[in-house]
Backbone as CSV, one residue per row, in Angstrom:
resi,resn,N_x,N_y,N_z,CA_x,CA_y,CA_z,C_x,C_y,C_z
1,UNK,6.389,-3.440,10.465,5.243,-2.564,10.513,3.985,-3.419,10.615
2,UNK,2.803,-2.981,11.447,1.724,-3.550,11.342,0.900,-3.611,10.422
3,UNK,0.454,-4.071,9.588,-0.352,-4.202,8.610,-2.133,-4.593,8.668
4,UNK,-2.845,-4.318,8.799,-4.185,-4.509,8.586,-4.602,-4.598,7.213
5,UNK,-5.126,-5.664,6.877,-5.365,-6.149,5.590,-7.047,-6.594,5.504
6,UNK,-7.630,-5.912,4.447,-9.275,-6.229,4.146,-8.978,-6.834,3.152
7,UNK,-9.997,-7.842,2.479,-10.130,-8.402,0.875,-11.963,-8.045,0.826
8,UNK,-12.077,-7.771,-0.554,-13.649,-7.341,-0.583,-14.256,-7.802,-1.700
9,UNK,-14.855,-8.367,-1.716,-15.940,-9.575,-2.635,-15.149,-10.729,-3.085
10,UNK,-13.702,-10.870,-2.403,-13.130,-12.342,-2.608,-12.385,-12.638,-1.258
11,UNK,-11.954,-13.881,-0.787,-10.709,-14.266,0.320,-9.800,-14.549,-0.281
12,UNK,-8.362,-13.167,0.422,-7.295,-13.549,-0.045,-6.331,-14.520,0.298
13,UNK,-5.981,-15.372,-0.478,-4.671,-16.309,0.145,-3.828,-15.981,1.508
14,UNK,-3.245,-17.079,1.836,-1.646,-16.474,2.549,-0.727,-15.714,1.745
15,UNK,-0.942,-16.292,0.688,0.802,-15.866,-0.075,0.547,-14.691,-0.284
16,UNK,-0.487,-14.029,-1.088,-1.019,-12.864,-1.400,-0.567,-11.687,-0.357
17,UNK,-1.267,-12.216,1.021,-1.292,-11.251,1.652,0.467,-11.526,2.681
18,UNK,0.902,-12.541,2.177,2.640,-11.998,2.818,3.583,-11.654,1.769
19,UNK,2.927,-11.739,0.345,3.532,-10.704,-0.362,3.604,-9.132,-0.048
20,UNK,2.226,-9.067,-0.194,1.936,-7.614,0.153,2.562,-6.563,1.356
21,UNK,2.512,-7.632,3.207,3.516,-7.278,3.820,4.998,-7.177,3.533
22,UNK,5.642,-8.094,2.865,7.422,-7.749,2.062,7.106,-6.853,1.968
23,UNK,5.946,-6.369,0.625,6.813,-5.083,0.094,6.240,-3.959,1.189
24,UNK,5.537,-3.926,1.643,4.986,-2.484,2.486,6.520,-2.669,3.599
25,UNK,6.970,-3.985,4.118,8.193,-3.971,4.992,8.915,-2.601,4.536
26,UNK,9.425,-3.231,3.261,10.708,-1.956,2.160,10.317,-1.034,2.596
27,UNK,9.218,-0.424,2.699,9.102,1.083,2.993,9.747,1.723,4.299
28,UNK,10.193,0.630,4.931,10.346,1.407,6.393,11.971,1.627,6.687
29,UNK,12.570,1.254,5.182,13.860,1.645,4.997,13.837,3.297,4.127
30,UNK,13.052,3.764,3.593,12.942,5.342,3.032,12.681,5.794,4.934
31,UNK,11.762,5.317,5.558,11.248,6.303,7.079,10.992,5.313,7.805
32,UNK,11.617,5.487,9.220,11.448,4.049,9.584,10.271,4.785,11.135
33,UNK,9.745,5.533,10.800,9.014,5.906,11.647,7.443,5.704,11.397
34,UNK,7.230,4.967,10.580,5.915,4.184,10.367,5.139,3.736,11.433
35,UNK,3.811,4.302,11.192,3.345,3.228,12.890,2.529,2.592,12.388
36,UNK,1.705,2.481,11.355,1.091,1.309,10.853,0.784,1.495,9.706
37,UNK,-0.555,0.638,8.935,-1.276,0.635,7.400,-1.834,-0.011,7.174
38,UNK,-2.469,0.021,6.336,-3.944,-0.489,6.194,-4.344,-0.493,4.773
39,UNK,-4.405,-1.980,4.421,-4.448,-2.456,2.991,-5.903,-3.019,2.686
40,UNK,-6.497,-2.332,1.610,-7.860,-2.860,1.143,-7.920,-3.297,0.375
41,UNK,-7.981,-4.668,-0.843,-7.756,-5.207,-1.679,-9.810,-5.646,-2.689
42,UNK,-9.771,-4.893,-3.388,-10.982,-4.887,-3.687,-11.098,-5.533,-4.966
43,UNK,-11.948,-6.345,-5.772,-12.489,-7.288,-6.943,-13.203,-6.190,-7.605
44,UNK,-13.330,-6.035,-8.277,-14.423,-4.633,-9.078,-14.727,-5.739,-10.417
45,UNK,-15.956,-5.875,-10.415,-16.798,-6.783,-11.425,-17.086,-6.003,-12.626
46,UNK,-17.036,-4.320,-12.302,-17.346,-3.611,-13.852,-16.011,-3.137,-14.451
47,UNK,-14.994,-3.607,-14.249,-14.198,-2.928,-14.940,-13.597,-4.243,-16.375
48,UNK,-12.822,-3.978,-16.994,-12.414,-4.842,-17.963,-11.421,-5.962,-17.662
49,UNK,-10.112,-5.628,-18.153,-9.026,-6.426,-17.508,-8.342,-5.621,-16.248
50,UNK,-8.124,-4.415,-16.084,-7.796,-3.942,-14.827,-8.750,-3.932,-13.445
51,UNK,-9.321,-5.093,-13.100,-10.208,-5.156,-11.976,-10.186,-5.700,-10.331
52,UNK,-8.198,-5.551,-10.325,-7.934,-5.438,-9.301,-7.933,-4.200,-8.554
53,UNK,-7.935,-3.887,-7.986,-7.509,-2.470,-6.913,-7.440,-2.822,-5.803
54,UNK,-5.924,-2.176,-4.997,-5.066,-2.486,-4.029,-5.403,-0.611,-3.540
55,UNK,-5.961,-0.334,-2.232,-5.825,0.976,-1.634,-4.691,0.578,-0.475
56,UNK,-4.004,1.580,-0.473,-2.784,1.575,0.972,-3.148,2.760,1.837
57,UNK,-2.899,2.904,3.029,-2.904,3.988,3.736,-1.920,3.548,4.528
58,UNK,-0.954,4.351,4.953,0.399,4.269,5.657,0.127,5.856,6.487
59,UNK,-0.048,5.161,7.940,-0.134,6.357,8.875,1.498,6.640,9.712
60,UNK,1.971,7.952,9.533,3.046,8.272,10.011,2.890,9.252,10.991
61,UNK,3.695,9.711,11.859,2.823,11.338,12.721,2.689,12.121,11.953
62,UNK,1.850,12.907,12.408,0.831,14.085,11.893,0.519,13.876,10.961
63,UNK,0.620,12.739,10.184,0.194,12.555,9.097,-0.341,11.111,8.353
64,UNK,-0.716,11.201,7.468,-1.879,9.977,6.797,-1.517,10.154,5.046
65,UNK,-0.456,8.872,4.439,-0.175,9.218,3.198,-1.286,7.514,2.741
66,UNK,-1.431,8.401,1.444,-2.274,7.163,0.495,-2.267,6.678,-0.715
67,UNK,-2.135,5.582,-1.179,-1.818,5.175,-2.682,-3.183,4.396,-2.918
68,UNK,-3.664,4.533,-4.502,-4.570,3.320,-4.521,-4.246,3.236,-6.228
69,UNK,-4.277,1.900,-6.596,-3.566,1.248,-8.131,-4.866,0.417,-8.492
70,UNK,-4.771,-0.175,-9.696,-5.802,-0.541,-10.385,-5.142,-1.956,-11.114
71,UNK,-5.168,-3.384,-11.530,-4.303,-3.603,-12.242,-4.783,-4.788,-12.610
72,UNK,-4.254,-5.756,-13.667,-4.779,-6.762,-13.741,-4.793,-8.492,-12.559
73,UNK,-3.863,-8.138,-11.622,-3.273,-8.719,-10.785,-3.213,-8.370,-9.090
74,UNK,-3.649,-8.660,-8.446,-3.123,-7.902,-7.220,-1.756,-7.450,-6.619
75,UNK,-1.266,-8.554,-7.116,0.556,-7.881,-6.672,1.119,-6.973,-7.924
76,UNK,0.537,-6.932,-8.940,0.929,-5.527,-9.861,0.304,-4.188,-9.360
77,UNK,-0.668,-4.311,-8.762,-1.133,-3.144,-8.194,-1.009,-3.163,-6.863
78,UNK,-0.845,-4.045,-6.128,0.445,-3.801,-4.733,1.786,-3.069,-5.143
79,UNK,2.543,-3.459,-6.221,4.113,-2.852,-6.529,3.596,-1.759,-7.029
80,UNK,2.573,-1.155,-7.616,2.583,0.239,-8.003,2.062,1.371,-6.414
81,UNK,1.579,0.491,-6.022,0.851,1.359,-4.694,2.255,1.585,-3.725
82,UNK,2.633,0.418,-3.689,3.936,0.980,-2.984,5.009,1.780,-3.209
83,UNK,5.013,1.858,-4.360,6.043,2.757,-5.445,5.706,4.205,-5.197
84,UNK,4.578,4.215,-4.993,3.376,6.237,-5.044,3.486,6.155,-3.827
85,UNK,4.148,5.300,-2.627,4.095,5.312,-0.949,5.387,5.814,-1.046
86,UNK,6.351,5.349,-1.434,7.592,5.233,-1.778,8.307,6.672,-1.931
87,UNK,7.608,7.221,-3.358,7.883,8.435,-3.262,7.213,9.250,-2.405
88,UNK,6.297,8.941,-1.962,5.310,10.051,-0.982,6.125,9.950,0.399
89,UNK,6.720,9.172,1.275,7.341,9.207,1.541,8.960,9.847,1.971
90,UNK,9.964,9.649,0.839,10.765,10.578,0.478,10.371,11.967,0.269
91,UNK,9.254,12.277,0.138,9.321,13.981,-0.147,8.801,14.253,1.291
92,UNK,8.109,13.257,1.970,7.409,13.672,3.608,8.559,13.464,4.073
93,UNK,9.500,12.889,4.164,10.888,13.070,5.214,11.730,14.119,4.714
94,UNK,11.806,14.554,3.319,12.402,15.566,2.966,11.547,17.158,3.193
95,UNK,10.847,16.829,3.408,9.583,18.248,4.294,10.333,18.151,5.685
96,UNK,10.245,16.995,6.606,10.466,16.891,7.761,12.010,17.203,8.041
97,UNK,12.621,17.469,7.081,13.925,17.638,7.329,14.561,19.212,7.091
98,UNK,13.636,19.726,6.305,13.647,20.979,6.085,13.177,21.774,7.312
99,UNK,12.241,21.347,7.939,11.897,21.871,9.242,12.559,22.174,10.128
């Protein structure tokens, strides 16, 4: 899957951001009809210890699903964003199948 990746008030690593592709990969074993996504990885200076936030948008046809996590880490709030894709997912192919 194609991935488009922002970082916002920091530059993210390599590793960071080919972590982040692995796991968005996994998703395309729940629907493999993914056509792309788009990862925003944002620094938030007012928050406490949770001042990562990871937004996902995973565009599929007719449709546009979205996760966004909060966490102390960026790849803890990458694995939760993908997890809320994950299931969002499974219930959008289980809609699409009911059809």
């Amino acid at each position: 899957m194609k991935v488009q990746m922002q970082s916002v008030h920091f530059t993210a690593d390599q590793k960071l951001l080919d972590f982040i592709q692995k796991r968005l990969d996994k998703l395309e074993t729940f629907y493999d009809r993914i056509v792309e996504g788009e990862v925003i990885m944002r620094l938030n200076n007012n928050d406490g210890v949770n001042n990562k936030t990871v937004e996902v948008k995973i565009f599929v046809p007719g449709s546009t699903l979205f996760s966004q996590e909060s966490s102390s880490s960026f790849e803890a709030a990458a694995d939760a964003a993908a997890e809320q894709l994950k299931k969002q997912l499974i219930r959008y192919k289980e809609k699409q199948v009911a059809h």
